[in-house]
PDBQT receptor file of N, H, CA, C and O in Angstrom, charges set to zero:
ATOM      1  N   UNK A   1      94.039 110.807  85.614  1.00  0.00    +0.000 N 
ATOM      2  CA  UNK A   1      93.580 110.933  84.258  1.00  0.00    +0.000 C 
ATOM      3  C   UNK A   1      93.691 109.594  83.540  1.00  0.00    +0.000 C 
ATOM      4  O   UNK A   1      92.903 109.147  82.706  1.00  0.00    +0.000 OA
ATOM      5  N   UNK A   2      94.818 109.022  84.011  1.00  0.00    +0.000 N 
ATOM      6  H   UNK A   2      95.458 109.384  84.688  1.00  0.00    +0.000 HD
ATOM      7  CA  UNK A   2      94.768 107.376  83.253  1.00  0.00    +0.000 C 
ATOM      8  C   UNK A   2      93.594 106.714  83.434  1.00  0.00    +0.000 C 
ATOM      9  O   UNK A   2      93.028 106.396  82.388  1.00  0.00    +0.000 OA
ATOM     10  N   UNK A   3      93.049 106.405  84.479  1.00  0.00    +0.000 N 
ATOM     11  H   UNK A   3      93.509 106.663  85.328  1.00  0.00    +0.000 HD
ATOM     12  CA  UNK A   3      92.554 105.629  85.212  1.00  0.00    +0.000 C 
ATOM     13  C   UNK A   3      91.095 106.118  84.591  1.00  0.00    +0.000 C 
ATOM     14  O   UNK A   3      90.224 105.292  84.320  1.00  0.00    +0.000 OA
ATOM     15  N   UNK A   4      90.963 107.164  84.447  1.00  0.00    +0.000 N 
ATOM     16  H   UNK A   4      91.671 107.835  84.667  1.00  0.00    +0.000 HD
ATOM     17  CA  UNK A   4      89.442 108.007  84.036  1.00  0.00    +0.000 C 
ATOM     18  C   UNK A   4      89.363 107.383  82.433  1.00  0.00    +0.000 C 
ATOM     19  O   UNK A   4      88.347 106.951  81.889  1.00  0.00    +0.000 OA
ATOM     20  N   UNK A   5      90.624 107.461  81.895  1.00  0.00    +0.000 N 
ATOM     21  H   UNK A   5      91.449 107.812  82.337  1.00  0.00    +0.000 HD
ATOM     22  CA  UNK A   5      90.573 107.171  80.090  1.00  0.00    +0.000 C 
ATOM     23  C   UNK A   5      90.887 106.001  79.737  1.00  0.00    +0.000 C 
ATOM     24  O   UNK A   5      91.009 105.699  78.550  1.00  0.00    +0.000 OA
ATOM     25  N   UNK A   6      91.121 104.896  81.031  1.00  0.00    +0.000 N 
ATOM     26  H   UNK A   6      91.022 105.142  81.995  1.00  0.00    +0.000 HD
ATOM     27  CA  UNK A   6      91.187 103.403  80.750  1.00  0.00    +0.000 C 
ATOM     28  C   UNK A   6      89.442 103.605  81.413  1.00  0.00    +0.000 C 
ATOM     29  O   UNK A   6      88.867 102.657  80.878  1.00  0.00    +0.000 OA
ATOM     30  N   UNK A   7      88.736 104.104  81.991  1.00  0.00    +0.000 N 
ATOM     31  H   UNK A   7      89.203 104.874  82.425  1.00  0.00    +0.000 HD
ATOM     32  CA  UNK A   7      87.568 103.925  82.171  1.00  0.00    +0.000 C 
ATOM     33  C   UNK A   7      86.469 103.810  81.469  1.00  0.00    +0.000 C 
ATOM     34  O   UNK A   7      85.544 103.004  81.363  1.00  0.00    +0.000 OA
ATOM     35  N   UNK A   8      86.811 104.871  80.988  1.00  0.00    +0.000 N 
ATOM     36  H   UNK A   8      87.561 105.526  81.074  1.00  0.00    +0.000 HD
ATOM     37  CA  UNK A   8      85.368 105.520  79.848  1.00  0.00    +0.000 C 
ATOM     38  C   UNK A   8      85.873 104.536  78.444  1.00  0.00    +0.000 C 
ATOM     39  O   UNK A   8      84.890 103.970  77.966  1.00  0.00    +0.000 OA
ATOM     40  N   UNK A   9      86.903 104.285  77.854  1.00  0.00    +0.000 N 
ATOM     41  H   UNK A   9      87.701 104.745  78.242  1.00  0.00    +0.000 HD
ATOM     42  CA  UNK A   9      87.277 102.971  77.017  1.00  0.00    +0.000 C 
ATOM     43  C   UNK A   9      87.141 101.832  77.045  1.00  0.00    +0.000 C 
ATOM     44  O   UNK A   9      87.407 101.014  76.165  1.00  0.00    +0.000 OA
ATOM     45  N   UNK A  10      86.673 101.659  78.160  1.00  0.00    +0.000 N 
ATOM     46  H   UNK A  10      86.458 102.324  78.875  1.00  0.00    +0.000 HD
ATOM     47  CA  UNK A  10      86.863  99.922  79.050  1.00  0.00    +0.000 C 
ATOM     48  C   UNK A  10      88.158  99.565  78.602  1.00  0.00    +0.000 C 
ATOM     49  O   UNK A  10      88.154  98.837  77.610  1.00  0.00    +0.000 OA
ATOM     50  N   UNK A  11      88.927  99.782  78.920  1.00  0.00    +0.000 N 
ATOM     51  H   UNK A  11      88.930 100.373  79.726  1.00  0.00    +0.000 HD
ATOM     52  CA  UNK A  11      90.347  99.815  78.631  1.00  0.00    +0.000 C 
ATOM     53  C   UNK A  11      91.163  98.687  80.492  1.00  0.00    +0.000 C 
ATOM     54  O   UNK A  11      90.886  99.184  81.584  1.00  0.00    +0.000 OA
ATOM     55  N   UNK A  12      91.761  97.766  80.471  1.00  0.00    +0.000 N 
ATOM     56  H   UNK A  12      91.986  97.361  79.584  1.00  0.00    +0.000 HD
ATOM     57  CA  UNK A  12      91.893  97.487  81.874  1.00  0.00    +0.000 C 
ATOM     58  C   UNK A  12      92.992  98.415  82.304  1.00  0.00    +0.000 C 
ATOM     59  O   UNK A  12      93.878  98.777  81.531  1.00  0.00    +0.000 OA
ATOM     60  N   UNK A  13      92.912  98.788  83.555  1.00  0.00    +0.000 N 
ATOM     61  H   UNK A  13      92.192  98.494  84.183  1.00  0.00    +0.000 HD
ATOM     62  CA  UNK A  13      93.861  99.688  84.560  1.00  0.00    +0.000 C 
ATOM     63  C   UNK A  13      94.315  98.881  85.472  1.00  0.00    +0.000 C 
ATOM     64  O   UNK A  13      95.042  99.588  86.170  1.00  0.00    +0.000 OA
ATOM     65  N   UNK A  14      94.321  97.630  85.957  1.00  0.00    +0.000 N 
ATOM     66  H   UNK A  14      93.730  97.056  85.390  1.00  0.00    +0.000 HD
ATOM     67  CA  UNK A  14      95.254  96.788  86.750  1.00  0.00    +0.000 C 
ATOM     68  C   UNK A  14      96.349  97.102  86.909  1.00  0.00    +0.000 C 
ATOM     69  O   UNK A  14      96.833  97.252  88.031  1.00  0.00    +0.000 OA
ATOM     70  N   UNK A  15      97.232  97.336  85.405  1.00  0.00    +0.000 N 
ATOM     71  H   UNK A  15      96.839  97.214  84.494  1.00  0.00    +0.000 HD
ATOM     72  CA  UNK A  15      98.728  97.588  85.374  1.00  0.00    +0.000 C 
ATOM     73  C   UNK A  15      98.948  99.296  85.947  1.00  0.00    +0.000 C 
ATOM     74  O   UNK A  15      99.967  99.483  86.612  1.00  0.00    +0.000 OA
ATOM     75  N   UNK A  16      98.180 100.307  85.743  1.00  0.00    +0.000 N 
ATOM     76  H   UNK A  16      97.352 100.155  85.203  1.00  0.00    +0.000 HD
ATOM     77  CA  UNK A  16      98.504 101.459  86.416  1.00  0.00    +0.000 C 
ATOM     78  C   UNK A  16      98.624 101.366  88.011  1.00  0.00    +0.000 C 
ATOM     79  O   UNK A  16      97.854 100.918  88.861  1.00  0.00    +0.000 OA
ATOM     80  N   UNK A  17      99.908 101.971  88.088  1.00  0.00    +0.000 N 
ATOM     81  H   UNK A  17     100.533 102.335  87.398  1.00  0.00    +0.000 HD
ATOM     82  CA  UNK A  17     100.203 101.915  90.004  1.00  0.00    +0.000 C 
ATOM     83  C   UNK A  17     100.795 103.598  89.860  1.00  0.00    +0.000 C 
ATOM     84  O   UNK A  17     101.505 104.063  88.968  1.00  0.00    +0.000 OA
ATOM     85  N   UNK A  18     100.312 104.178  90.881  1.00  0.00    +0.000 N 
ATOM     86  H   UNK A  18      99.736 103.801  91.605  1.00  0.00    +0.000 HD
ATOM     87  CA  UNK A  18     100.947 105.354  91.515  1.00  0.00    +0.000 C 
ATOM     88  C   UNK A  18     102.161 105.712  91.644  1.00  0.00    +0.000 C 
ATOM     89  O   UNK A  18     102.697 104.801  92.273  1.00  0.00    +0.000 OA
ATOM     90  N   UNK A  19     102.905 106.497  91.421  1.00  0.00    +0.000 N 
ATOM     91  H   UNK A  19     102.469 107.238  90.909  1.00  0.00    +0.000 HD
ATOM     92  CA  UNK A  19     104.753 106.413  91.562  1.00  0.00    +0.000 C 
ATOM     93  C   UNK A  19     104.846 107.146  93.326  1.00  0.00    +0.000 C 
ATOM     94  O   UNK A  19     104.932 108.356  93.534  1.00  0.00    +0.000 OA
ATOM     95  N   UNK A  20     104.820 106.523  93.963  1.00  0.00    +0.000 N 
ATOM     96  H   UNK A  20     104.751 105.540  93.794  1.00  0.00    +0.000 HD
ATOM     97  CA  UNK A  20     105.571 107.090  94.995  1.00  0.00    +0.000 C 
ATOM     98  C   UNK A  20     106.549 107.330  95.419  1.00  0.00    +0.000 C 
ATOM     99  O   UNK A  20     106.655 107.412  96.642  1.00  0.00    +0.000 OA
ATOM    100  N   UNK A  21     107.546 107.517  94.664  1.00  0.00    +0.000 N 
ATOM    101  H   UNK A  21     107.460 107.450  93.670  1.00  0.00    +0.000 HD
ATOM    102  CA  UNK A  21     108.850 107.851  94.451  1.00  0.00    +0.000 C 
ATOM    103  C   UNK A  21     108.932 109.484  94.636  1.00  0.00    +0.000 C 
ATOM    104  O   UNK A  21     108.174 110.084  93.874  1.00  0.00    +0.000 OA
ATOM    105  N   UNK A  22     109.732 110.325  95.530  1.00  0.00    +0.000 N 
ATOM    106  H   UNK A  22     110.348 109.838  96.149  1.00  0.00    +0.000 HD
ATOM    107  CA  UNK A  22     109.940 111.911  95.179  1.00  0.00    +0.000 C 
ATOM    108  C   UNK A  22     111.575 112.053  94.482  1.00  0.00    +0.000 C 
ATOM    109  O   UNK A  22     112.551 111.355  94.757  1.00  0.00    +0.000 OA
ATOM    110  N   UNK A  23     111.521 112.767  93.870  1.00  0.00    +0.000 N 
ATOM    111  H   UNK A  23     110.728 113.334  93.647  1.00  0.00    +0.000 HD
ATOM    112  CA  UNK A  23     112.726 113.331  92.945  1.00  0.00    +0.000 C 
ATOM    113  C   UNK A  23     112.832 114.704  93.300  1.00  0.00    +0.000 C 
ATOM    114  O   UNK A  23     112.135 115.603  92.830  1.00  0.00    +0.000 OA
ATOM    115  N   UNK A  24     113.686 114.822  94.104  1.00  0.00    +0.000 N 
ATOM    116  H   UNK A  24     114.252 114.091  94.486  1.00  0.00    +0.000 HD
ATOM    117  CA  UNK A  24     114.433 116.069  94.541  1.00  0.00    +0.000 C 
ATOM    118  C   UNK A  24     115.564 117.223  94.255  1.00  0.00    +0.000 C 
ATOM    119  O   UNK A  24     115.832 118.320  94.744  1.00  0.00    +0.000 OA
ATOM    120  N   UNK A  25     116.172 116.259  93.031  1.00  0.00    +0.000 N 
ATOM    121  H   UNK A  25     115.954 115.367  92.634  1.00  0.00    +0.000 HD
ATOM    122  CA  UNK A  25     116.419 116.871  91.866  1.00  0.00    +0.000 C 
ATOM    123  C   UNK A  25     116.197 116.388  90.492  1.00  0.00    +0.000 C 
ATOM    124  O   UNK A  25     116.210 115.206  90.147  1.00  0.00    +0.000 OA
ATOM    125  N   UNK A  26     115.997 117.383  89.764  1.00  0.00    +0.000 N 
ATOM    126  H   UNK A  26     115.987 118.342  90.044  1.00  0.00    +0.000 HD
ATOM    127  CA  UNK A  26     115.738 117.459  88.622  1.00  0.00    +0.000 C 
ATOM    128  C   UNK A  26     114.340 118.188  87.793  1.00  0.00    +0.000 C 
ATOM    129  O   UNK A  26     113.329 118.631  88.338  1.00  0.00    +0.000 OA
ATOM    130  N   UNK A  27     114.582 118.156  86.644  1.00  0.00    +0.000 N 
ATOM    131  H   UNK A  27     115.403 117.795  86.201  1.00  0.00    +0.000 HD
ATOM    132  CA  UNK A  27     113.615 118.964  86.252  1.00  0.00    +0.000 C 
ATOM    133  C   UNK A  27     111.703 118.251  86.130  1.00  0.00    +0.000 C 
ATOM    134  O   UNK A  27     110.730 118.778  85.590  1.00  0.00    +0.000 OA
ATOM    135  N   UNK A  28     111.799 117.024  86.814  1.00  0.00    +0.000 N 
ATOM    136  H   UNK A  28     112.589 116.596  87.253  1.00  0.00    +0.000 HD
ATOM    137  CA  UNK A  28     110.677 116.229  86.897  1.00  0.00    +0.000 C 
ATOM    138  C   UNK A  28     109.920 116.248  88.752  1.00  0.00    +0.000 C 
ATOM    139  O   UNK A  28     109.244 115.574  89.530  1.00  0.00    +0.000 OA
ATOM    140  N   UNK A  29     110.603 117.454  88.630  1.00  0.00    +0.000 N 
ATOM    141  H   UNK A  29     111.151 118.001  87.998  1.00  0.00    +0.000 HD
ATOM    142  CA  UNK A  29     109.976 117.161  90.432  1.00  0.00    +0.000 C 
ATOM    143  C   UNK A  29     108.378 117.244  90.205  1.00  0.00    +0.000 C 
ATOM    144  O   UNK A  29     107.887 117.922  89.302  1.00  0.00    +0.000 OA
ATOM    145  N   UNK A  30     107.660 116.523  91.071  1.00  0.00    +0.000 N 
ATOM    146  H   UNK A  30     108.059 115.972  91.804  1.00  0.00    +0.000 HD
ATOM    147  CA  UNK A  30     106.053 116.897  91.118  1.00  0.00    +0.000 C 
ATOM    148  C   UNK A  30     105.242 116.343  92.663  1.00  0.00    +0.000 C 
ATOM    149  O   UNK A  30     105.307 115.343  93.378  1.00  0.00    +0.000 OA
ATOM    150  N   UNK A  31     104.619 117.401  92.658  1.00  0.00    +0.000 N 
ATOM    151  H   UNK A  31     104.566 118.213  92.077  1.00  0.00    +0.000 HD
ATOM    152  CA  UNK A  31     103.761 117.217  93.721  1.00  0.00    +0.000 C 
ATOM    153  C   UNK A  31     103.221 115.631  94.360  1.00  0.00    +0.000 C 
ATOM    154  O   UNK A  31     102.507 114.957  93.618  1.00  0.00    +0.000 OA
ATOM    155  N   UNK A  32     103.512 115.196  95.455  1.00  0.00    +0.000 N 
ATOM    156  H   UNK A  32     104.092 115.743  96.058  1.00  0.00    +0.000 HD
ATOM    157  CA  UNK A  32     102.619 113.842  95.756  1.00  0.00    +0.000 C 
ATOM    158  C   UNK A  32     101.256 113.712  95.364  1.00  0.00    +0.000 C 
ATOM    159  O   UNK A  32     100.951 112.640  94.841  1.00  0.00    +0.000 OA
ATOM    160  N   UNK A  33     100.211 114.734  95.531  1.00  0.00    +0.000 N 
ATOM    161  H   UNK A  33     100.459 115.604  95.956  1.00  0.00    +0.000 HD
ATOM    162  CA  UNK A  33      98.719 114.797  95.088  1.00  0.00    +0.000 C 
ATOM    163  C   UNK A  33      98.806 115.937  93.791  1.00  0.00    +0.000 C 
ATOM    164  O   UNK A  33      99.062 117.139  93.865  1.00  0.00    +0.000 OA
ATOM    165  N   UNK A  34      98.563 115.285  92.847  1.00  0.00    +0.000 N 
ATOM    166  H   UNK A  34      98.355 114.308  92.787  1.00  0.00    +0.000 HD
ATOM    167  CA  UNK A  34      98.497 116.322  91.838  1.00  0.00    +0.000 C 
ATOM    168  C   UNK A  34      97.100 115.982  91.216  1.00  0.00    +0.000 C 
ATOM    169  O   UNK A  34      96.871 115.935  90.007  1.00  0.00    +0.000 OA
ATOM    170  N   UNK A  35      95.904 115.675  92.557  1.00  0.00    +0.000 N 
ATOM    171  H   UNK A  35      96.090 115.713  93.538  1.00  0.00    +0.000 HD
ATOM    172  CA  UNK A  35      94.485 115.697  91.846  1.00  0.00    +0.000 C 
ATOM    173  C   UNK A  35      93.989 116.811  91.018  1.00  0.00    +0.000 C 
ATOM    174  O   UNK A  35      93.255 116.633  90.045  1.00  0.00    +0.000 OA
ATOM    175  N   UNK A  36      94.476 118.169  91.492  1.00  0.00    +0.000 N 
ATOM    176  H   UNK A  36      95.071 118.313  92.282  1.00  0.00    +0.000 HD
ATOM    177  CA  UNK A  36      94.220 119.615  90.507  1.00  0.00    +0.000 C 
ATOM    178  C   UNK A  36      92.625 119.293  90.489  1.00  0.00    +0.000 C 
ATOM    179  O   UNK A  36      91.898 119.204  89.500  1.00  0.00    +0.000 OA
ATOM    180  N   UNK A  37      92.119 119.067  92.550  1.00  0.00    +0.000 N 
ATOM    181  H   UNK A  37      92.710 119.139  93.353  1.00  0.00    +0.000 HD
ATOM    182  CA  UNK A  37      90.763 119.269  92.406  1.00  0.00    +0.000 C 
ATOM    183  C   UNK A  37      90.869 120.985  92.835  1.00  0.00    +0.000 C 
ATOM    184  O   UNK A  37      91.520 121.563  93.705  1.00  0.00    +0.000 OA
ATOM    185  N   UNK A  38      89.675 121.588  91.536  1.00  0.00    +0.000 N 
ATOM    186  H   UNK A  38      89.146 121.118  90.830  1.00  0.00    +0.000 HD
ATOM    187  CA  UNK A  38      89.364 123.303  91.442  1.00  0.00    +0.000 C 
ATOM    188  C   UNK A  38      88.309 123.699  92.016  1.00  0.00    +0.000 C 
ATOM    189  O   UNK A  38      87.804 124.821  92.030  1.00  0.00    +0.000 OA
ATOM    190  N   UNK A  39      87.862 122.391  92.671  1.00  0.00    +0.000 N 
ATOM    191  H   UNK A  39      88.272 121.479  92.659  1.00  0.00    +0.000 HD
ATOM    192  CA  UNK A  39      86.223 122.746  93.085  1.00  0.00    +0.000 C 
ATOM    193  C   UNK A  39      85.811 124.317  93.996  1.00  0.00    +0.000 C 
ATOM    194  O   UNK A  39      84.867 125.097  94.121  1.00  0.00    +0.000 OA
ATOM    195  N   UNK A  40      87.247 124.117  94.493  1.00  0.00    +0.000 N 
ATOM    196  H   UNK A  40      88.014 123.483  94.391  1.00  0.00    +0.000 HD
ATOM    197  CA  UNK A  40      87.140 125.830  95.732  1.00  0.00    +0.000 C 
ATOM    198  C   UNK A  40      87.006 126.860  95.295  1.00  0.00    +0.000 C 
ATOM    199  O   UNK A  40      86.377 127.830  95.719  1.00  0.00    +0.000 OA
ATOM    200  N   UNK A  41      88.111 126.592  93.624  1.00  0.00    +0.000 N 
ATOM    201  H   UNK A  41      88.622 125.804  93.279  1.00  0.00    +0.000 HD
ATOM    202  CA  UNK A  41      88.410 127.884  92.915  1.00  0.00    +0.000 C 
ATOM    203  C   UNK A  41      86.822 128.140  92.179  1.00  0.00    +0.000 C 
ATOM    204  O   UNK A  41      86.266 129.227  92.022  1.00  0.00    +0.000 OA
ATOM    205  N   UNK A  42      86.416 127.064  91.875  1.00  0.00    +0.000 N 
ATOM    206  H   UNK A  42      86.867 126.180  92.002  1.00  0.00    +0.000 HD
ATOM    207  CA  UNK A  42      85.105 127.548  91.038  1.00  0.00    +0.000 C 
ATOM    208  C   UNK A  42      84.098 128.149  91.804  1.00  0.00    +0.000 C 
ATOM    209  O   UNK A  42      83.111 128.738  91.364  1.00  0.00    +0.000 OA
ATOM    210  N   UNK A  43      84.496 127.914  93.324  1.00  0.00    +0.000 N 
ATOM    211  H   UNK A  43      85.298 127.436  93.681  1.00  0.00    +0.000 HD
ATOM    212  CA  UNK A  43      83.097 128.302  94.161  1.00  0.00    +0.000 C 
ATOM    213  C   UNK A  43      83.484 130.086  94.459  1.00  0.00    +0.000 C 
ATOM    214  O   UNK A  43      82.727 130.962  94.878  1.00  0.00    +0.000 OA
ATOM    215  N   UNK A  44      85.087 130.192  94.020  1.00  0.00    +0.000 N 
ATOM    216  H   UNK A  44      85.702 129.481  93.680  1.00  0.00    +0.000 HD
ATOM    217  CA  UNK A  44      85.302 131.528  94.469  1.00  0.00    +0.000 C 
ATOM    218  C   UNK A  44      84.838 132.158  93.517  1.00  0.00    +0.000 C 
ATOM    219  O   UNK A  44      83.963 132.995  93.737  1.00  0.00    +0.000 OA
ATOM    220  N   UNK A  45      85.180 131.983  92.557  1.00  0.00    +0.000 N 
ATOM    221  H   UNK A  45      85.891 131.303  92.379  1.00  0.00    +0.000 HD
ATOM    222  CA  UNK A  45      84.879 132.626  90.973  1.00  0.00    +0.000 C 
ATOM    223  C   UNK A  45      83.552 132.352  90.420  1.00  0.00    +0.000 C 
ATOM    224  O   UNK A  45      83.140 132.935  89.417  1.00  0.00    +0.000 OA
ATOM    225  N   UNK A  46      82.843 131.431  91.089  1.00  0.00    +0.000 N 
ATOM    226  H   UNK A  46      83.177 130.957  91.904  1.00  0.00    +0.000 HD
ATOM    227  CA  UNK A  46      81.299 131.259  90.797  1.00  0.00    +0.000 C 
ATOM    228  C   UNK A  46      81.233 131.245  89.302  1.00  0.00    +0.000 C 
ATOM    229  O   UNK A  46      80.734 132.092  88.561  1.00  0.00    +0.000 OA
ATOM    230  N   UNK A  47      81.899 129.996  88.967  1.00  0.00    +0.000 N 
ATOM    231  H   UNK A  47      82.305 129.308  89.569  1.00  0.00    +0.000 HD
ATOM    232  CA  UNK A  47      82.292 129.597  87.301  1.00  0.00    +0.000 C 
ATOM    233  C   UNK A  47      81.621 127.816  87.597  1.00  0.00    +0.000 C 
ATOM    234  O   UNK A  47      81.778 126.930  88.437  1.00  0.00    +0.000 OA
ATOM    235  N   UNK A  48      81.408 127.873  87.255  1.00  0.00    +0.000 N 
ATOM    236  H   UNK A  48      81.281 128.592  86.572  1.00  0.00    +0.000 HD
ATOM    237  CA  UNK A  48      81.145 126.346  86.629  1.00  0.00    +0.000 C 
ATOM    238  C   UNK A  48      81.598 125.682  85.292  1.00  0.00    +0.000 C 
ATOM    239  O   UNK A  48      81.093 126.211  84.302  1.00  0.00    +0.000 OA
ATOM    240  N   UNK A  49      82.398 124.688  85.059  1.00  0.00    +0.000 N 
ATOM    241  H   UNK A  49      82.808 124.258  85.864  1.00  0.00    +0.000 HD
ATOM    242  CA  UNK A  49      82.976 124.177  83.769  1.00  0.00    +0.000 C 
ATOM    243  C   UNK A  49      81.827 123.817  82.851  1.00  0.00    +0.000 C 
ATOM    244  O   UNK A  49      80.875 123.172  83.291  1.00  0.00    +0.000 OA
ATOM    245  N   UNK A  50      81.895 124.281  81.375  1.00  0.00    +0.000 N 
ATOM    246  H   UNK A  50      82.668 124.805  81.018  1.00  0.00    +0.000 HD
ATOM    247  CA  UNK A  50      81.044 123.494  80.868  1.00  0.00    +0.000 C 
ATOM    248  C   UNK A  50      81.642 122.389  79.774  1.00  0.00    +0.000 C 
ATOM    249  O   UNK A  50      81.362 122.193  78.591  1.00  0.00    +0.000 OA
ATOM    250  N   UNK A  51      82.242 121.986  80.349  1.00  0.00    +0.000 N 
ATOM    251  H   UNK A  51      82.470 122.146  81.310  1.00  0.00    +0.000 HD
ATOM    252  CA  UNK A  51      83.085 120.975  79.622  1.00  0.00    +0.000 C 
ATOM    253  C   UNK A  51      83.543 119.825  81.022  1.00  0.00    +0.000 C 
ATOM    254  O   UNK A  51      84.411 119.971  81.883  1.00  0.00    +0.000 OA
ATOM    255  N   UNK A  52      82.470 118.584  80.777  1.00  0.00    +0.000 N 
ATOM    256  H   UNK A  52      81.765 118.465  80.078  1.00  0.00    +0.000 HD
ATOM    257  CA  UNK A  52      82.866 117.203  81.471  1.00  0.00    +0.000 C 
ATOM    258  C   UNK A  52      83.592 116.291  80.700  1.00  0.00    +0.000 C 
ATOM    259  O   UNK A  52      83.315 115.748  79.630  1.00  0.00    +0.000 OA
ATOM    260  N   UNK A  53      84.735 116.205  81.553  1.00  0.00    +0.000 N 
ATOM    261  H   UNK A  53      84.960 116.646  82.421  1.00  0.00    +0.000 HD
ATOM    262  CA  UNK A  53      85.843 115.665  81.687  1.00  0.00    +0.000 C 
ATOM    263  C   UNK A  53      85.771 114.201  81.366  1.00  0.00    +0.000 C 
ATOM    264  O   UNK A  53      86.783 113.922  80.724  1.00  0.00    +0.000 OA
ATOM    265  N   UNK A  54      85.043 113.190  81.528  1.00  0.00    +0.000 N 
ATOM    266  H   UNK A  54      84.220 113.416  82.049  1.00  0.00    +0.000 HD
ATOM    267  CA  UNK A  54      85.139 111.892  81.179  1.00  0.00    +0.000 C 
ATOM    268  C   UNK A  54      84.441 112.026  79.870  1.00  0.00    +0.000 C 
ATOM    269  O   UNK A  54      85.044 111.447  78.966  1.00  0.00    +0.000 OA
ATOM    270  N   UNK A  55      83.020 112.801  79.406  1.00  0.00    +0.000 N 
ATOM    271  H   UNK A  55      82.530 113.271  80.140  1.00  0.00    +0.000 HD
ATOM    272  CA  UNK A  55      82.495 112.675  78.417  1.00  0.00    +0.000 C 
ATOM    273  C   UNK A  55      83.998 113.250  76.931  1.00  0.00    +0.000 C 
ATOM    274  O   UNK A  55      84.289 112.827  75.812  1.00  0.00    +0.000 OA
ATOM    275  N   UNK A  56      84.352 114.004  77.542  1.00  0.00    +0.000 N 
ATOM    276  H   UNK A  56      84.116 114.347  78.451  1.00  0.00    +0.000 HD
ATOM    277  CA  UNK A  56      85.548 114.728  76.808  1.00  0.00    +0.000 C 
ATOM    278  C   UNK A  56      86.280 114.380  75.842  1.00  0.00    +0.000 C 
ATOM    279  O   UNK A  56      86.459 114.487  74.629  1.00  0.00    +0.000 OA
ATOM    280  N   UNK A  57      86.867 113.651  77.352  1.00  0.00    +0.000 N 
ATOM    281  H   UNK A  57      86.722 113.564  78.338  1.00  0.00    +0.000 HD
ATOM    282  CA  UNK A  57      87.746 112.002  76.750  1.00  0.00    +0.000 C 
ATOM    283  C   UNK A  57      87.662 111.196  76.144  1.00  0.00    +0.000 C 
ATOM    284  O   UNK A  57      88.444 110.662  75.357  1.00  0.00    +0.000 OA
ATOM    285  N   UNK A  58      86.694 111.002  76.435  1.00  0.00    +0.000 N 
ATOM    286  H   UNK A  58      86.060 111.436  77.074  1.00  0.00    +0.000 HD
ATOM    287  CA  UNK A  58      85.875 109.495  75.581  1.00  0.00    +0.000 C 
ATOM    288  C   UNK A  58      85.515 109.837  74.119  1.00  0.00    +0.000 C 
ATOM    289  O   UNK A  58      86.047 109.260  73.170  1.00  0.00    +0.000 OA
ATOM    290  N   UNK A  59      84.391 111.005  73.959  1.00  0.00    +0.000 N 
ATOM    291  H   UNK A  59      83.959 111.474  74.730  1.00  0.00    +0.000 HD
ATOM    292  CA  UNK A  59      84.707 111.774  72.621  1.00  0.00    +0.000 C 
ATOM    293  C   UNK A  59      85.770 111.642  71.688  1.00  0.00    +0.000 C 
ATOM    294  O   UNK A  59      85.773 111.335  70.496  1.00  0.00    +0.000 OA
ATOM    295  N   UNK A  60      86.879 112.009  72.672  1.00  0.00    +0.000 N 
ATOM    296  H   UNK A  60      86.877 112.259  73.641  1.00  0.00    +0.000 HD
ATOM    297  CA  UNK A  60      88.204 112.320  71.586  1.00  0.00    +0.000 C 
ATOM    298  C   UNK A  60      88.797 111.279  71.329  1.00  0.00    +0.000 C 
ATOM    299  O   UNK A  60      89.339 111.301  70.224  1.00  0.00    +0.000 OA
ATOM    300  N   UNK A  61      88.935 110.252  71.968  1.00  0.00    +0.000 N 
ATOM    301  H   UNK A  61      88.495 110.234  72.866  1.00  0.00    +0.000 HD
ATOM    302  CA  UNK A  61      89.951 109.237  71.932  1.00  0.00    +0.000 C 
ATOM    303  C   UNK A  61      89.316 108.138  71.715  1.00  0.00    +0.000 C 
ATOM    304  O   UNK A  61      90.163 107.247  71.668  1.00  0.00    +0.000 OA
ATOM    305  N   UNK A  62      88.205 107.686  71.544  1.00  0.00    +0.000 N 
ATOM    306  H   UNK A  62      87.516 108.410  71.581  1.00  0.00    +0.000 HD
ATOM    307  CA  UNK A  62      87.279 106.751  71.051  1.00  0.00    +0.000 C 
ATOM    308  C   UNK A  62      87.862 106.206  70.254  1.00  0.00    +0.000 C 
ATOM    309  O   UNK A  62      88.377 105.117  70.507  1.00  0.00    +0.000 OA
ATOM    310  N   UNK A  63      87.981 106.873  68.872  1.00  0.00    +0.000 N 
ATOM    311  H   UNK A  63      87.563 107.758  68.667  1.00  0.00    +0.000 HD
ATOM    312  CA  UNK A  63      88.105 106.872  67.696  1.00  0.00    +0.000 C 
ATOM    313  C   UNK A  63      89.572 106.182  67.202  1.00  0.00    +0.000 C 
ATOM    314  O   UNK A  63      89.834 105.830  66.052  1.00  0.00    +0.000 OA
ATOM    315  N   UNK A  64      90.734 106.055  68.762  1.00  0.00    +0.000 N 
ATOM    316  H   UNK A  64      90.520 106.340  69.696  1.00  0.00    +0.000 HD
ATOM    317  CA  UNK A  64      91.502 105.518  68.249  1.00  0.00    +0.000 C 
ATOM    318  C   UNK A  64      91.753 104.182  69.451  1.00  0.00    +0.000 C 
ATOM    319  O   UNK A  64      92.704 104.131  70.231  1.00  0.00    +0.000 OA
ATOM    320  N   UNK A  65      90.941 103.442  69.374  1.00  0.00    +0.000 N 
ATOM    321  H   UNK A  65      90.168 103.483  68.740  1.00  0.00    +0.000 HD
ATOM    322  CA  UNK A  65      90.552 102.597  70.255  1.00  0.00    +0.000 C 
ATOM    323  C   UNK A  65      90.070 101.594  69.089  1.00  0.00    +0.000 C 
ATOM    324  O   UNK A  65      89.564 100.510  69.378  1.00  0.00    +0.000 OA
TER     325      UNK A  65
């Protein structure tokens, strides 16, 4: 999501790096891939989003750019 909203801003993303670090305790544990691609779920549910995700962004956060 960084990387998408330093995009659509022209914002530079050089400085964003990936944490590959796992935390095994605590209340910050998280998945290694947390792309939260739904593409399967939409094909099960035969839903399509009508709301794009970079246009979204850019919309909302423009304004404080």
């Amino acid at each position: 999501m960084s990387l998408v909203i330093a995009e659509v801003l022209n914002l530079p993303s050089d400085h964003i790096q990936p944490d590959y670090t796992i935390q095994l305790d605590g209340p910050n544990l998280r998945p290694m891939n947390a792309q939260l691609d739904s593409k399967y779920s939409y094909e099960i549910v035969e839903f399509e989003p009508v709301v794009d995700f970079k246009k979204s962004i850019k919309e909302c956060l423009e304004v404080f750019v």
